[in-house]
DRENDO-1510 file (C-alpha; in Angstrom, 1 decimal, always signed):
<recs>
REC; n; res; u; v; w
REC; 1; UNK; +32.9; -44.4; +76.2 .
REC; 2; UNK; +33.5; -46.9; +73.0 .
REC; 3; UNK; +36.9; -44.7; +72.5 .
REC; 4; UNK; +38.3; -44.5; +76.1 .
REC; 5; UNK; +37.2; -48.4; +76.4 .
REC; 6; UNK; +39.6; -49.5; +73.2 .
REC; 7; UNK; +42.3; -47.5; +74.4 .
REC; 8; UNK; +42.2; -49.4; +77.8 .
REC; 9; UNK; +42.2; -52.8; +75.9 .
REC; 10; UNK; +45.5; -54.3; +75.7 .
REC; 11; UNK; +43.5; -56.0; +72.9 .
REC; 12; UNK; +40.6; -54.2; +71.3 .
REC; 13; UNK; +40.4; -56.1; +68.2 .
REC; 14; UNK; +40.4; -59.5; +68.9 .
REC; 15; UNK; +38.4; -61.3; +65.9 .
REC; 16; UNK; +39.6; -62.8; +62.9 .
REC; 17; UNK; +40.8; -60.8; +59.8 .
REC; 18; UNK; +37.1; -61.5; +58.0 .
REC; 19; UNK; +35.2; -61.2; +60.8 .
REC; 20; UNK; +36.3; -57.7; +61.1 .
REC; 21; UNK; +33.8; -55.9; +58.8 .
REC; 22; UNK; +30.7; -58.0; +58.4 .
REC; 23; UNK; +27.9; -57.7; +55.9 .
REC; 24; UNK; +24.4; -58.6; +56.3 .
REC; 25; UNK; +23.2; -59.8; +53.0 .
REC; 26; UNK; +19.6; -61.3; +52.5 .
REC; 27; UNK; +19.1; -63.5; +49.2 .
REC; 28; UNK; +21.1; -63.2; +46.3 .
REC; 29; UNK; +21.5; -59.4; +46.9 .
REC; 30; UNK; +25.4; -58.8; +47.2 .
REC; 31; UNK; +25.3; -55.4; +47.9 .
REC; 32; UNK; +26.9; -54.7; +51.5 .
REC; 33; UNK; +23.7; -53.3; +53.2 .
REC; 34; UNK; +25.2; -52.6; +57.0 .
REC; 35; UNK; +28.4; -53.1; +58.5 .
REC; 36; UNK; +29.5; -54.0; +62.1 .
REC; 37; UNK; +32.5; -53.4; +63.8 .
REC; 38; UNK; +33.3; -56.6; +65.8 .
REC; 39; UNK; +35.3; -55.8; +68.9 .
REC; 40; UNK; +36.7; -57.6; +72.0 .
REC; 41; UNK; +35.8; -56.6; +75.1 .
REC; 42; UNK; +38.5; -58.3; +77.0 .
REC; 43; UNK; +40.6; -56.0; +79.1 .
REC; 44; UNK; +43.4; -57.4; +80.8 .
REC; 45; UNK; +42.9; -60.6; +82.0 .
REC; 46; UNK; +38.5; -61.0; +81.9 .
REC; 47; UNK; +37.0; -61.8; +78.8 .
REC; 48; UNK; +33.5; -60.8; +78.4 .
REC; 49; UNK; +33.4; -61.7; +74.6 .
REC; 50; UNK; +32.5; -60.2; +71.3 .
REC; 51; UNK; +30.2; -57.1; +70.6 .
REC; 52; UNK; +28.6; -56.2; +67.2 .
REC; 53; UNK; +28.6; -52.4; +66.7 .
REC; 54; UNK; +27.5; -50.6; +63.3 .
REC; 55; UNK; +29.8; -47.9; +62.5 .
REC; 56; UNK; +27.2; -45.2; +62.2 .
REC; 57; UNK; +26.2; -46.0; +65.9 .
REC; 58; UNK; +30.1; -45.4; +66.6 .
REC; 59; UNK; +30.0; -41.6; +64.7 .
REC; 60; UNK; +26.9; -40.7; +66.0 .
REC; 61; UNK; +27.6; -41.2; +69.6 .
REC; 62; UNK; +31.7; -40.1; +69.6 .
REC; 63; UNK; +32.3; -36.9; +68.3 .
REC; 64; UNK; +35.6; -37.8; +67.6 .
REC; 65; UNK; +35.0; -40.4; +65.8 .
REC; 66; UNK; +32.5; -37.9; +63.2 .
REC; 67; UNK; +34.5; -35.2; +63.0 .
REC; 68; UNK; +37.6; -37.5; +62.0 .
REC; 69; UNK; +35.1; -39.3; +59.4 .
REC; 70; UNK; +34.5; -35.7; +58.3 .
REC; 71; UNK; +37.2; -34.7; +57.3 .
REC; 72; UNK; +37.5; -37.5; +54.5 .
REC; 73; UNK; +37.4; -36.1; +50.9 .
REC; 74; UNK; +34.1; -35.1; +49.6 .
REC; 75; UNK; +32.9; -37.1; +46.2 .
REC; 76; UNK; +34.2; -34.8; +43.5 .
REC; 77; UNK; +31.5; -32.6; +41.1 .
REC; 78; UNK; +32.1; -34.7; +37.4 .
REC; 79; UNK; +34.0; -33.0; +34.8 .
REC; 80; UNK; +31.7; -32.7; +32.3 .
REC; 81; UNK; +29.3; -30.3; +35.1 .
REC; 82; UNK; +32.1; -27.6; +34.6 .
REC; 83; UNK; +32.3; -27.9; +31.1 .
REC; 84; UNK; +28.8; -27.5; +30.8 .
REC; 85; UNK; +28.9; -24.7; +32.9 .
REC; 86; UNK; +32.1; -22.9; +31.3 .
REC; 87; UNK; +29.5; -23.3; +27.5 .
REC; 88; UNK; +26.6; -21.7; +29.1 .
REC; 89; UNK; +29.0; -19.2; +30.1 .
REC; 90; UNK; +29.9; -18.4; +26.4 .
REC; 91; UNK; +26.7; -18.3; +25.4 .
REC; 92; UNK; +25.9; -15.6; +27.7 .
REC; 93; UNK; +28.7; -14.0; +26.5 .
REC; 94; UNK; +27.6; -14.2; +23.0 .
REC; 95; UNK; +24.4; -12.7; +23.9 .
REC; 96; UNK; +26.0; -10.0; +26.2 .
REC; 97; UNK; +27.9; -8.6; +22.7 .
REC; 98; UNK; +24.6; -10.1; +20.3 .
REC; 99; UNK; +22.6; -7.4; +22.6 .
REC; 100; UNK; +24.8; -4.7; +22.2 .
REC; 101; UNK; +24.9; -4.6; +18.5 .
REC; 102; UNK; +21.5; -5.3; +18.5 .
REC; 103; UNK; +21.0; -1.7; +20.8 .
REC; 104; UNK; +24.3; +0.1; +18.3 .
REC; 105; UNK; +22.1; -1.2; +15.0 .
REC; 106; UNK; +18.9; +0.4; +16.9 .
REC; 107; UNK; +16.9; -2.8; +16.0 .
REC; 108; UNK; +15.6; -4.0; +19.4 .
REC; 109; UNK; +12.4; -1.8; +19.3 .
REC; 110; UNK; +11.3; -3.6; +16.0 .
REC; 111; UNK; +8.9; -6.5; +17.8 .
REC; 112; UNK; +6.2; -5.1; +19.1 .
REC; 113; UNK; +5.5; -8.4; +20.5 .
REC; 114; UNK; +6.7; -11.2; +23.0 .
REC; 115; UNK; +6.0; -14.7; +23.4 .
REC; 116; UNK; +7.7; -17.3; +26.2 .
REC; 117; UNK; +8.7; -20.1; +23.7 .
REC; 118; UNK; +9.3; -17.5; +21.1 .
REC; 119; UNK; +7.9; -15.8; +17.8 .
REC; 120; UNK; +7.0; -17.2; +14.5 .
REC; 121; UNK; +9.5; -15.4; +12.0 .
REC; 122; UNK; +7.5; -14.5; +8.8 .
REC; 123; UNK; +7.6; -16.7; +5.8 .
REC; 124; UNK; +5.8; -15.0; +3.3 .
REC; 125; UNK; +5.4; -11.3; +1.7 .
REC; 126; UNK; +2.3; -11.0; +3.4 .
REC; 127; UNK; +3.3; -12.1; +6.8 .
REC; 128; UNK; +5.9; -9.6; +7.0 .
REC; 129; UNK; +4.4; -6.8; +6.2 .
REC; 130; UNK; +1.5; -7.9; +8.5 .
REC; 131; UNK; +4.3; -7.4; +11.1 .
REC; 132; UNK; +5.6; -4.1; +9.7 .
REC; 133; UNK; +2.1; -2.6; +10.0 .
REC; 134; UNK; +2.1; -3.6; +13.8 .
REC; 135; UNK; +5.4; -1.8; +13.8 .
REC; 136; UNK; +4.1; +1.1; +12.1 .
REC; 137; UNK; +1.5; +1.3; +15.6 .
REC; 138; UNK; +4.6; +2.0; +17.7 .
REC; 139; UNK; +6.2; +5.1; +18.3 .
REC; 140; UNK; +9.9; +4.4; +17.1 .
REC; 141; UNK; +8.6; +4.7; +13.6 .
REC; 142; UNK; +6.2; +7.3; +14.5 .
REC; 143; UNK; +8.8; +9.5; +15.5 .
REC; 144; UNK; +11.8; +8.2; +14.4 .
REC; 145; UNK; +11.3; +6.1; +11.2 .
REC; 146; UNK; +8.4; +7.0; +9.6 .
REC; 147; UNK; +10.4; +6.7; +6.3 .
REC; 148; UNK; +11.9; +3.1; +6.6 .
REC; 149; UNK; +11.4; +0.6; +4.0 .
REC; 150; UNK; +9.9; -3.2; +3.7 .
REC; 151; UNK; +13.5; -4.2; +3.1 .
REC; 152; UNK; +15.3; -2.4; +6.0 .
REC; 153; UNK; +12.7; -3.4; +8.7 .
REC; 154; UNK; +13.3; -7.3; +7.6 .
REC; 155; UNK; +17.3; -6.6; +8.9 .
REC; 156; UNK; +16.2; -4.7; +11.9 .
REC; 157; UNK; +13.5; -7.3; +12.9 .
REC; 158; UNK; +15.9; -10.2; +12.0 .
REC; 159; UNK; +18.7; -9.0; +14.0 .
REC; 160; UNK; +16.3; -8.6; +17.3 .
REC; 161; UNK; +15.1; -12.0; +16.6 .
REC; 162; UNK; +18.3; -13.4; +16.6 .
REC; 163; UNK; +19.0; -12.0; +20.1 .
REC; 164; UNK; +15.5; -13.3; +21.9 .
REC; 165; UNK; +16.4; -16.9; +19.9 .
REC; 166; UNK; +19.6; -16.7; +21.1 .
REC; 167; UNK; +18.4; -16.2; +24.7 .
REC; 168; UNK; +16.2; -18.7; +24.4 .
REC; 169; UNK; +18.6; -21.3; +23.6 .
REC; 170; UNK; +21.1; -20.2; +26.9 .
REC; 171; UNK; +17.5; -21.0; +28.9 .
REC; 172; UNK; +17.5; -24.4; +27.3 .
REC; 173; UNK; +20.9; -25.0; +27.2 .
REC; 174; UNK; +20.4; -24.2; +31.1 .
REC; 175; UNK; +17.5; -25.6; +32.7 .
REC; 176; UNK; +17.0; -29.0; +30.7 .
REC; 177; UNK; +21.3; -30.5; +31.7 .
REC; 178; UNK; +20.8; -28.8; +35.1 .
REC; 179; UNK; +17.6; -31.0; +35.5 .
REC; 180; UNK; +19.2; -33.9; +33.9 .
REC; 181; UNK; +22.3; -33.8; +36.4 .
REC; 182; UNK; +20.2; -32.9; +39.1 .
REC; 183; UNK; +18.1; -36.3; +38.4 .
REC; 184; UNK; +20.9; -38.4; +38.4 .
REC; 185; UNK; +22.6; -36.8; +41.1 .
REC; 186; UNK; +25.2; -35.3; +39.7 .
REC; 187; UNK; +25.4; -32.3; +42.3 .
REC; 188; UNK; +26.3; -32.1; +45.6 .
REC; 189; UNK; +24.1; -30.1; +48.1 .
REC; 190; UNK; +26.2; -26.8; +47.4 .
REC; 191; UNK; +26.2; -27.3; +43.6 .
REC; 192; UNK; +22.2; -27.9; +43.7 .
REC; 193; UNK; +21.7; -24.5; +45.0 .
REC; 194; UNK; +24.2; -22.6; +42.7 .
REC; 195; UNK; +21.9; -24.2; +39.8 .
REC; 196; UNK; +18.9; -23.1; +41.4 .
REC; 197; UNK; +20.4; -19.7; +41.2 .
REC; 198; UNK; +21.4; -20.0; +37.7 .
REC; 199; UNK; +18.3; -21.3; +36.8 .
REC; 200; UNK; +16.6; -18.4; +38.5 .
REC; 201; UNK; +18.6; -15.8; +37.0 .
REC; 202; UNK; +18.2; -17.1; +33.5 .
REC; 203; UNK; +14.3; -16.6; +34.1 .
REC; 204; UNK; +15.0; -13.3; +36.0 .
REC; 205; UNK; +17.1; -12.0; +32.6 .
REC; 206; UNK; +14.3; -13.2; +30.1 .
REC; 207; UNK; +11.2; -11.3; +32.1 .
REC; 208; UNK; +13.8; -8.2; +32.2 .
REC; 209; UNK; +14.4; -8.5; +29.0 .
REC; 210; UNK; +10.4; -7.9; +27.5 .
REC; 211; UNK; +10.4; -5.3; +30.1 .
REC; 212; UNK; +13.1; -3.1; +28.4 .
REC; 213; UNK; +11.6; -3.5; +25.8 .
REC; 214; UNK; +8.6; -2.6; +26.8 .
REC; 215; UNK; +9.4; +0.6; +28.0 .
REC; 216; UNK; +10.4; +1.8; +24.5 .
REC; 217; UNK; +7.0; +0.7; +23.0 .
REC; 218; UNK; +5.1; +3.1; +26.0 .
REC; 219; UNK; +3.4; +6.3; +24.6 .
REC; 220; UNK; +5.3; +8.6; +26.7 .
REC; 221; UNK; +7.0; +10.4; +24.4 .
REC; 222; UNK; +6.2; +13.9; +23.8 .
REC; 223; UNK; +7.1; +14.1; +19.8 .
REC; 224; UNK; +9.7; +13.8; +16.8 .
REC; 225; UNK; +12.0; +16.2; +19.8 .
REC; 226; UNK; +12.0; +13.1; +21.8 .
REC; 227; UNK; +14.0; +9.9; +20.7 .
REC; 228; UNK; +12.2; +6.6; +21.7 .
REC; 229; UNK; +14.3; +4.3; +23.7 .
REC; 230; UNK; +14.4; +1.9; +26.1 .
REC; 231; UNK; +14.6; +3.2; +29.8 .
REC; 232; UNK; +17.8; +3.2; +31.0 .
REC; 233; UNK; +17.7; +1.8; +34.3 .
REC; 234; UNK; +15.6; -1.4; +32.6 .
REC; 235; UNK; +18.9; -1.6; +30.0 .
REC; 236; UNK; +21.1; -1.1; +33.2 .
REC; 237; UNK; +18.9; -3.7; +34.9 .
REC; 238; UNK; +19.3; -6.2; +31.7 .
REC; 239; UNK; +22.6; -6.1; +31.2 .
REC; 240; UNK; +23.8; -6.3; +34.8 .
REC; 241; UNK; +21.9; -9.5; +35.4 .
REC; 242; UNK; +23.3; -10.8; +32.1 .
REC; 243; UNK; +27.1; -9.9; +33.9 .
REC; 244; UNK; +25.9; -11.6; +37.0 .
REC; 245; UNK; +24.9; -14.8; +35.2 .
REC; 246; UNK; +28.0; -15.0; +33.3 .
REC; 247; UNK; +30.2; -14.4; +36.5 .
REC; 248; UNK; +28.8; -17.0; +38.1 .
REC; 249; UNK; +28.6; -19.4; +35.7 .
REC; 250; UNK; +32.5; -18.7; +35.2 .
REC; 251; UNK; +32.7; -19.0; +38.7 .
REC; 252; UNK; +31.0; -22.5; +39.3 .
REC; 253; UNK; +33.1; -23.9; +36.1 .
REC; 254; UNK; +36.2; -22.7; +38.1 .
REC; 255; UNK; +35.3; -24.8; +40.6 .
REC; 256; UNK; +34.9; -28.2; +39.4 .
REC; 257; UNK; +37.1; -27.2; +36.7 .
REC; 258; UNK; +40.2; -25.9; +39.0 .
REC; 259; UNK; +39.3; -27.4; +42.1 .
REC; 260; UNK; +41.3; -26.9; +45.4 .
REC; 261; UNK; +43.8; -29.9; +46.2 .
REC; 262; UNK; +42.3; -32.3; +47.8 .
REC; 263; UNK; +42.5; -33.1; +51.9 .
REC; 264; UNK; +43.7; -29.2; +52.2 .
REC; 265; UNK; +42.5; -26.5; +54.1 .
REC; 266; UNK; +42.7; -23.0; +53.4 .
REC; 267; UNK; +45.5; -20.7; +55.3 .
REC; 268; UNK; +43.8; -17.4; +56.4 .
REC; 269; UNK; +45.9; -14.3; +56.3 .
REC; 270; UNK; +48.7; -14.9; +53.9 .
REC; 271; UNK; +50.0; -11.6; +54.3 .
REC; 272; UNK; +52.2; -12.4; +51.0 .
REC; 273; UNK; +49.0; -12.9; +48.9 .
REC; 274; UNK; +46.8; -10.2; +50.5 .
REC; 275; UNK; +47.2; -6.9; +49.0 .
REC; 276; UNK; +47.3; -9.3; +45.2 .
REC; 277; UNK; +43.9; -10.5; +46.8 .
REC; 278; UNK; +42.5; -6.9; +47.2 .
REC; 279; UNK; +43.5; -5.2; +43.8 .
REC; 280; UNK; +41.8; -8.7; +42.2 .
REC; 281; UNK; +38.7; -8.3; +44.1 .
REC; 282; UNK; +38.5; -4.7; +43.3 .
REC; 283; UNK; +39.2; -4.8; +39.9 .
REC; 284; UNK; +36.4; -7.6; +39.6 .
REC; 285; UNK; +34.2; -4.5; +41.0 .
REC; 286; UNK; +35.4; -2.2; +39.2 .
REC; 287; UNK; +34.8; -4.0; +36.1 .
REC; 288; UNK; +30.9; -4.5; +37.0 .
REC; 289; UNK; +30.3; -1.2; +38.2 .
REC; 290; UNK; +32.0; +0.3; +34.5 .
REC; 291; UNK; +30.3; -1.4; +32.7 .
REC; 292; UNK; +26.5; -1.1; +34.5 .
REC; 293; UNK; +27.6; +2.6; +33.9 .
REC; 294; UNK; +28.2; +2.2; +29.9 .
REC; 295; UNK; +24.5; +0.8; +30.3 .
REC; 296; UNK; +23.9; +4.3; +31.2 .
REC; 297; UNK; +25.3; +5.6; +28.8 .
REC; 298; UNK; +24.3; +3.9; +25.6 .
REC; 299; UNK; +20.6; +4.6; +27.1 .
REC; 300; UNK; +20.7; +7.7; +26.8 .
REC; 301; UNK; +23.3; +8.2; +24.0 .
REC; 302; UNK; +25.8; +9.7; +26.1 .
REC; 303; UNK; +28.3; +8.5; +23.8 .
REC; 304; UNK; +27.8; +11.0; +21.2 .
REC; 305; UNK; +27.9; +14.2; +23.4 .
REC; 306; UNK; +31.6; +15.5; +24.2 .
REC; 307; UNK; +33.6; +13.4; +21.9 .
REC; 308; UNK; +37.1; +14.9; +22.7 .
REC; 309; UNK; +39.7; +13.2; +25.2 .
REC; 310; UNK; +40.9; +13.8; +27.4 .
REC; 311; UNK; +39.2; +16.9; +28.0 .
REC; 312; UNK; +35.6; +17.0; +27.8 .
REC; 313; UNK; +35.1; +19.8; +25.2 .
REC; 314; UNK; +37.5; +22.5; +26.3 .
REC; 315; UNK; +37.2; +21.5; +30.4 .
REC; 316; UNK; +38.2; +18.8; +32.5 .
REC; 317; UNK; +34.5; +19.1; +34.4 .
REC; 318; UNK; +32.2; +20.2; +32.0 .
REC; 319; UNK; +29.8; +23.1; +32.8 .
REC; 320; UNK; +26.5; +21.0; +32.3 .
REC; 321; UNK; +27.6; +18.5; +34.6 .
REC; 322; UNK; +24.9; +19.0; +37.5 .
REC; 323; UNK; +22.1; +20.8; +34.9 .
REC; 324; UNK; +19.3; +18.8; +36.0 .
REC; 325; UNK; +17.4; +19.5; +39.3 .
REC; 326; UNK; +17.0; +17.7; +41.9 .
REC; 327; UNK; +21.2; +17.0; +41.7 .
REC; 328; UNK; +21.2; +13.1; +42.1 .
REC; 329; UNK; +18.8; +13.1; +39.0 .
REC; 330; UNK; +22.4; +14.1; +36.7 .
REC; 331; UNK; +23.9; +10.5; +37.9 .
REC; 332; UNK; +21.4; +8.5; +35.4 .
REC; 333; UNK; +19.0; +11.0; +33.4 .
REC; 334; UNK; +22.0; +13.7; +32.0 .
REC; 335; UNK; +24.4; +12.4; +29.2 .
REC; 336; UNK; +27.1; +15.1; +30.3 .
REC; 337; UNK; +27.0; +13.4; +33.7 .
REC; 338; UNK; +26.5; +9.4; +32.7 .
REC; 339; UNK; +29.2; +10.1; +30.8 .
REC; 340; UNK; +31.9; +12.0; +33.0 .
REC; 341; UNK; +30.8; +8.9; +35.6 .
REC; 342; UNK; +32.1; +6.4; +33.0 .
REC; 343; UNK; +35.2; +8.2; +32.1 .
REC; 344; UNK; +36.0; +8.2; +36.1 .
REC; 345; UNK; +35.3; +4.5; +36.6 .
REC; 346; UNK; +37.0; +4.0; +33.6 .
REC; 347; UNK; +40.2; +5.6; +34.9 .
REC; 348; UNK; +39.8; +3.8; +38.4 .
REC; 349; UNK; +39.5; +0.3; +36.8 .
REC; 350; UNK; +43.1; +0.8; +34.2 .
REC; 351; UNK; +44.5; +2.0; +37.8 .
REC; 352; UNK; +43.5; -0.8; +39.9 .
REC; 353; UNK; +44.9; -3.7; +37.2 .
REC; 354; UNK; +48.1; -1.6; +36.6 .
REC; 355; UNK; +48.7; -1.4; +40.2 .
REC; 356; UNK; +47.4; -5.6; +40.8 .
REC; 357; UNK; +49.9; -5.9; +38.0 .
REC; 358; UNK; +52.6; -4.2; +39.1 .
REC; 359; UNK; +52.6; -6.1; +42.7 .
REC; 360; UNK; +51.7; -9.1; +41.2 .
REC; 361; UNK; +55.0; -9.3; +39.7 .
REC; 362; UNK; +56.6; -9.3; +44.0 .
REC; 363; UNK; +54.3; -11.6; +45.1 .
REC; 364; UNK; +54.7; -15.2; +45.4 .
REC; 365; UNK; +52.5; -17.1; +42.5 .
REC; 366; UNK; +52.2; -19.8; +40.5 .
REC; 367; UNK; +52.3; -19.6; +36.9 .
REC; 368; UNK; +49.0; -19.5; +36.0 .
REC; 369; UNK; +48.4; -16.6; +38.1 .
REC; 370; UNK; +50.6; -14.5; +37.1 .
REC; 371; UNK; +50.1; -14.8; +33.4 .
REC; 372; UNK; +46.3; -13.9; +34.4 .
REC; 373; UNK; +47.4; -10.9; +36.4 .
REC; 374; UNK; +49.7; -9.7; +33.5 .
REC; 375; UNK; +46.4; -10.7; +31.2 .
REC; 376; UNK; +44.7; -8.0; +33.6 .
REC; 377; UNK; +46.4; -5.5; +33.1 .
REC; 378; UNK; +46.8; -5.6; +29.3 .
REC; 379; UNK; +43.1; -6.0; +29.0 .
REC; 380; UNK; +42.1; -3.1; +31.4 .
REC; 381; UNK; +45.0; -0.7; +28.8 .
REC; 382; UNK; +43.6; -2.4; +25.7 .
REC; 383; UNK; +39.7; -1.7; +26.9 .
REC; 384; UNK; +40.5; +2.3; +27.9 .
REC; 385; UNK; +42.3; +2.4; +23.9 .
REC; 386; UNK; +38.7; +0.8; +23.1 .
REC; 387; UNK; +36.4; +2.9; +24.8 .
REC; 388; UNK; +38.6; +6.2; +23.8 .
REC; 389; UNK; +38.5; +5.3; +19.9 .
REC; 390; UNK; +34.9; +4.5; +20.2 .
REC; 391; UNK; +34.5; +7.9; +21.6 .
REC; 392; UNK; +36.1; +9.8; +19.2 .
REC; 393; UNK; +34.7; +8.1; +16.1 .
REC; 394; UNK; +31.5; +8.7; +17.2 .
REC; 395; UNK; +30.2; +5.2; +18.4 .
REC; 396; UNK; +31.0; +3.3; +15.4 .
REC; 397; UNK; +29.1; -0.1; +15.8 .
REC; 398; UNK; +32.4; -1.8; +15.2 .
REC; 399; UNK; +34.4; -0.6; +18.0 .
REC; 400; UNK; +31.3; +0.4; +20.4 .
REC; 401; UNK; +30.3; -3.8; +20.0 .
REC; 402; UNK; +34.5; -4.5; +20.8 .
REC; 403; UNK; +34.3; -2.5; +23.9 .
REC; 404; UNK; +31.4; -4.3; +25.3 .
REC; 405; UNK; +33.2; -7.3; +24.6 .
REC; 406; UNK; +36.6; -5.9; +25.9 .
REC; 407; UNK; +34.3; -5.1; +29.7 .
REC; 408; UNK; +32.9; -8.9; +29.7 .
REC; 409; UNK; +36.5; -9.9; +29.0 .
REC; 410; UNK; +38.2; -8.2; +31.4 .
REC; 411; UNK; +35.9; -9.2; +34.2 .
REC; 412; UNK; +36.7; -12.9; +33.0 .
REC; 413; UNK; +40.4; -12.3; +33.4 .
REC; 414; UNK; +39.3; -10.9; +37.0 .
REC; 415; UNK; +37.7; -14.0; +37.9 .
REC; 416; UNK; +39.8; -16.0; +36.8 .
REC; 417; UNK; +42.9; -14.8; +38.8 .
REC; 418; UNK; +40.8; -14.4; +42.2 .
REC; 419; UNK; +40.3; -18.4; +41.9 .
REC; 420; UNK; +44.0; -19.1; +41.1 .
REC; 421; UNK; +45.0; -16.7; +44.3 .
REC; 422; UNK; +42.5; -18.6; +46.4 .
REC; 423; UNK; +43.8; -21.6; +45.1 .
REC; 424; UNK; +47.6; -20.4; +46.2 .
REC; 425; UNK; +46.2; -20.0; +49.8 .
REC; 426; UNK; +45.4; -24.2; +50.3 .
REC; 427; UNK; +47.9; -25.7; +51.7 .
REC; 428; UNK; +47.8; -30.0; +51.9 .
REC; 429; UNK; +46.9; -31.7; +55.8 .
</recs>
């Protein structure tokens, strides 16, 4: 009614320059606490005289009127949020590789115990072989390393104790800015709830990871025949919820970090983009789905069973590939399989970047974009070199740590491009 009215008006803003927007103040408070749109209802020749609207009265009752106030720019997430975000994503990549050495160096089974703000480390002679005798309880060194020494528990112990610190201080590093910025209101409403995931899968990735290792300190081994280790799904389980952090912290520092231009909306179906937007995506997948599988793997030690290439032994499909009964048990309980899956996946991922970077060098991008793509597909040939040479060798802790790395690295690169193609698709108003 307000908006048809003005546009009859030959006059619809009859009122002096400063009485146009009008503040009502009360004592020496100079803060503008409402506002008022004055206008004229004189139309034509009749003057019926002013009229004091407030122009929240004006959104709320013209839809017009909101959605064009709508459409303004949003306040912008600050800086230092992403860069907050893009260090608690380092850390977690620390830990990802900080883990894996720590499973290569088989240390992680040499705490019997767990404690939510973390352990005392021992101080004196006594103290630590107080906590070698709790060791000695446990089957590990029942069955495994009942000859061990004083000296070489301390660097087995110390290295697990680095990792559950380590953890610790990504919780902290975490959940005490997140309130801080949270409390000052830092974080818009969609920001709030990515930190109240992140928050909740830091938690999450603590709990599961006393529960892995809790599954290695079980009596339900059968004898010196049977290896103590961790279950494999609980490793799996660990370290995919360690990738899912990570990709979304990278993710959320992306966006306040690289945010889309400002007053744009995003074109739908840029058929120049799309088949770019697919092979990103998929190598993203791909590069999750690997490397849940080398979980598999170093769980059950799948690494040191057929270390030819590319052959496994003197087939391409080894003969003990579907040994265990019921069949779907071989996916996660038989090495021959666990590892034949990871050599597949493997192959899929180096043939999804080659191809994202083959047609990313057609497609219309910026710069950035396609040095990531080209990063792509360097990574995913320099990972497969990785993963072969750590075959080979036998799982030397070296190269098995630098292919773990390699995994969390080209996932990264992944990321990263799928935000600089979706940035490619906003076009300005």
């Amino acid at each position: 009614m307000l908006v048809s009215q003005l546009c009859r008006c030959t006059r619809p803003l009859k009122t002096a320059p400063s009485w146009l927007l009008v503040g009502n103040r009360s004592g020496t408070n100079s803060s503008l606490l409402t506002r008022q749109l004055i206008t004229s209802t004189r139309c034509g020749n009749s003057r019926i005289g002013y009229k004091g609207l407030r122009i929240n009265e004006i959104i709320k009752s013209n839809g017009i009127v909101a959605r064009f106030c709508s459409s303004a720019p949003k306040p912008k997430t600050p800086k230092v949020v992403g860069y907050w975000l893009l260090g608690c994503s380092g850390m977690v990549f620390t830990a990802v590789v900080l883990g894996g050495v720590t499973r290569l160096t088989e240390s992680g089974l040499s705490m019997v115990t767990w404690k939510l703000l973390g352990e005392k480390m021992p101080r004196s002679e006594d103290e630590w072989q107080r906590e070698f005798e709790k060791y000695q309880q446990y089957p590990e060194f029942k069955y495994k390393n009942q000859h061990i020494t004083l000296s070489e528990f301390k660097w087995i112990w110390f290295m697990e104790f680095a990792h559950r610190t380590w953890g610790r201080a990504i919780g902290a590093a975490v959940l005490l800015p997140a309130a801080g910025f949270w409390l000052r209101g830092c974080l818009d409403r969609g920001m709030k709830i990515r930190v109240a995931v992140y928050c909740t899968l830091v938690a999450a990735q603590g709990l599961m990871g006393w529960y892995m290792v809790k599954s290695g300190l079980e009596d339900r081994f059968q004898g010196p025949a049977d290896v103590p280790r961790v279950s494999q799904y609980r490793l799996a389980a660990h370290l995919g919820l360690a990738f899912v952090l990570y990709a979304a912290l990278l993710g959320g520092a992306l966006r306040v970090l690289r945010p889309q231009p400002p007053l744009a909306v995003l074109r739908k179906g840029v058929k120049e983009l799309k088949s770019v937007t697919i092979l990103a995506h998929s190598v993203k997948a791909l590069a999750f789905f690997t490397a849940l599988s080398g979980a598999f793997v170093a769980g059950l030690d799948a690494g040191l069973v057929y270390n030819s290439f590319p052959k496994m032994g003197d087939h391409w499909v080894p003969e003990d590939i579907l040994a265990l009964s019921p069949t779907l048990r071989n996916l996660t309980e038989n090495p021959t399989t666990v590892q034949f899956d990871h050599r597949v996946l493997g192959t899929a991922t180096l043939a999804a970047a080659s191809l994202l970077w083959l047609r990313a060098r057609k497609a219309p991008l910026s710069a950035p974009a396609a040095r990531v793509a080209a990063a792509v597909g360097a990574m995913a040939w320099l990972q497969v070199t990785l993963g072969v040479l750590t075959l080979l060798h036998y799982v030397p802790t070296p190269l098995a740590a630098s292919h773990q790395a390699g995994s969390l690295t080209l996932l990264t690169l992944a990321i990263w491009l799928t935000h600089e193609v979706k940035l490619l698709k906003f076009i300005p108003k």
